[in-house]
C-alpha positions as CSV (number, residue, x, y, z in Angstrom):
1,X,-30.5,-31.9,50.5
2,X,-32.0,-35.1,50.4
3,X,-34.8,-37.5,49.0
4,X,-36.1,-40.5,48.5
5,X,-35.5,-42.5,44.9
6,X,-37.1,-45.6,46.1
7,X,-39.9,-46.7,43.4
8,X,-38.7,-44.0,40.8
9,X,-37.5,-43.8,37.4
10,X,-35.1,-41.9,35.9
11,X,-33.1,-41.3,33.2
12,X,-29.3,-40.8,32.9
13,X,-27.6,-39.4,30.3
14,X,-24.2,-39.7,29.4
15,X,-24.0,-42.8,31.7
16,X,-21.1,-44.5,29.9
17,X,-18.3,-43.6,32.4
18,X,-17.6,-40.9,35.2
19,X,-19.9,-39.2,37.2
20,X,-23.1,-40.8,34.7
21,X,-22.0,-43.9,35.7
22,X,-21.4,-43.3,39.2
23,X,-25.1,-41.9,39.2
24,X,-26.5,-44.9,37.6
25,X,-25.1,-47.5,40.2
26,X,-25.9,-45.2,43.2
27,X,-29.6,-44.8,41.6
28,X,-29.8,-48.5,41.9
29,X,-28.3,-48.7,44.8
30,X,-30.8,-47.1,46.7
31,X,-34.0,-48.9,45.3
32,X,-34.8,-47.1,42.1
33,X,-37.3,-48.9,40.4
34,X,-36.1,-48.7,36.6
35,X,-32.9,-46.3,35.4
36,X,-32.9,-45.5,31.6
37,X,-29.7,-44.7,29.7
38,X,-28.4,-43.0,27.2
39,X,-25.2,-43.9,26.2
40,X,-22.9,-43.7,23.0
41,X,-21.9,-47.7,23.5
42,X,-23.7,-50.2,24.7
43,X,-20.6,-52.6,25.9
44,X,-19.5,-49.9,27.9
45,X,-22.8,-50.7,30.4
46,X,-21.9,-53.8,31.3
């Protein structure tokens, strides 16, 4: 399956490490427009 992210939003959860993270930078990637996070801490996102 596949679909277009271009000019959408989402939101990631557990995005501090893995498969979150791995999410997050393919989201952005392919031309999301914004990607929320939730993460447990915040020095781990940058």
């Amino acid at each position: 399956m596949s679909f277009d992210i271009t000019d959408k939003v989402a939101l990631v959860t557990g995005a501090n490490r893995g498969i979150g993270k791995s999410i997050v930078e393919s989201f952005l990637a392919h031309g999301a427009k914004k990607v929320y996070l939730a993460v447990r801490d915040l020095d781990s996102t940058t």
